[in-house]
C-alpha positions in Angstrom: 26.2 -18.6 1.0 26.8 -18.2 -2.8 27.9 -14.5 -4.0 25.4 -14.7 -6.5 22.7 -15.0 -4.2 24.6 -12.2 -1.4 24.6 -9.5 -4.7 20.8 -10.2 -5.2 19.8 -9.5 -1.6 22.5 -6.3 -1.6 20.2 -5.1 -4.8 17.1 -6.1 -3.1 17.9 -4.3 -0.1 18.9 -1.1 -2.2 16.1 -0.9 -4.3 13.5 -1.2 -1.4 15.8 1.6 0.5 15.3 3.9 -2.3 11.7 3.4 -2.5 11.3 3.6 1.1 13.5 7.1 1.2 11.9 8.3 -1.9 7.7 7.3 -0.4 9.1 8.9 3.0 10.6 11.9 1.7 6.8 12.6 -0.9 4.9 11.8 2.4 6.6 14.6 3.8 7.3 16.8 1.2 4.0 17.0 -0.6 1.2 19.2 -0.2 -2.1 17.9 0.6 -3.7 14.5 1.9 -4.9 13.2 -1.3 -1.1 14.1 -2.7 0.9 12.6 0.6 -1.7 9.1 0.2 0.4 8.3 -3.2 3.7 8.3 -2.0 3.3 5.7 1.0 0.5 3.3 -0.5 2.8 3.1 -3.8 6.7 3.5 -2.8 6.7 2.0 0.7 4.7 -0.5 -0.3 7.3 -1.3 -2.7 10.5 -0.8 -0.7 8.9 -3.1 2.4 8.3 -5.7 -0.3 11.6 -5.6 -1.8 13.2 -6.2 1.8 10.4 -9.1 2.0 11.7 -10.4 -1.1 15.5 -9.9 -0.1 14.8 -12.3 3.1 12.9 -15.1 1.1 15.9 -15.1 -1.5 18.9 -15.3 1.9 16.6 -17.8 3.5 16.6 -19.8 0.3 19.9 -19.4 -0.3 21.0 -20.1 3.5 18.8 -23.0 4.8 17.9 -24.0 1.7 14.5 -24.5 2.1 11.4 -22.0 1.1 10.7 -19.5 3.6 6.8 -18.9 2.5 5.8 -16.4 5.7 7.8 -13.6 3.8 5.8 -13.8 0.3 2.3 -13.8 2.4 3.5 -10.8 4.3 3.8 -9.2 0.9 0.7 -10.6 -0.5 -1.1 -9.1 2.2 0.8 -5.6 1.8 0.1 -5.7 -1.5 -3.8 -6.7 -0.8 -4.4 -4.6 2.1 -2.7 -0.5 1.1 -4.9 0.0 -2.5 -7.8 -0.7 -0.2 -6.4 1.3 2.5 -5.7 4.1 0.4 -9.0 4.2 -0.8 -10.9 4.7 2.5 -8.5 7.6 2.8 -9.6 9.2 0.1 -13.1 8.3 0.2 -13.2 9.9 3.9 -11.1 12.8 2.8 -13.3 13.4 0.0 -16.4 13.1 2.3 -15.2 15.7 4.8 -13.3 18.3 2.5 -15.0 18.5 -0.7 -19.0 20.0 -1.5 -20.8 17.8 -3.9 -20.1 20.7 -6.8 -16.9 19.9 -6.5 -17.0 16.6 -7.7 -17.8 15.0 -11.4 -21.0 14.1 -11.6 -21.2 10.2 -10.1 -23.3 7.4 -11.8 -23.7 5.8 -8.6 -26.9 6.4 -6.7 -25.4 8.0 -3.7 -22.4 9.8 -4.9 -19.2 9.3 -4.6 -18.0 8.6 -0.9 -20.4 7.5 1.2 -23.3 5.0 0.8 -26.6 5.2 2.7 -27.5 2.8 5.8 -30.3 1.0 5.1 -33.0 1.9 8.1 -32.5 -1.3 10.1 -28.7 -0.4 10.0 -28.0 -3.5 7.8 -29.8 -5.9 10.4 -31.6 -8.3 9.7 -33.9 -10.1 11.6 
């Protein structure tokens, strides 16, 4: 394997292990839920993609061919936790907060929850 390509997957690998110590260390360090959901959704997210992105580049560099299973894994992480993240703090904010505590929403049933249509969104 080329150096060139060994010292990109070394600094890969060591960027991803910072943000994975730094989103595992503000999952555990910080207060409350809707503080502990940024540190996981934003700084794992990015460390697990940086390791994703270290194994396309050796796989490149060792069979010389594209590995493309690695950068769907990532385009899924990086589809899949903002979405994730946000029913977290939609159900947080539906079980912990009163309506008062909210701004004012301009939806038409508030911020976290919608209402079920009668049928249960059946049709027949």
């Amino acid at each position: 394997m080329h150096p060139a390509a060994e010292i990109v997957i070394a600094i890969a690998l060591v960027i991803s292990g910072v943000f994975g110590f730094v989103g595992s260390y503000g999952l555990i360090k910080l207060k409350d839920t809707v503080q502990r959901l940024h540190a996981p959704t934003k700084a794992t997210t990015l460390g697990v993609g940086g390791v994703l992105i270290a194994s396309m580049v050796y796989f490149v560099a060792d069979t010389e061919q594209i590995s493309i299973h690695e950068l769907l894994i990532t385009l899924f992480l990086f589809l899949t936790a903002p979405i994730t993240a946000n029913f977290i703090a939609k159900t947080y904010m539906a079980r912990n907060l009163e309506d008062d505590e909210l701004p004012r929403s301009v939806g038409k049933f508030g911020w976290s929850v919608y209402d079920a249509p009668p049928d249960g969104g059946m049709e027949r």
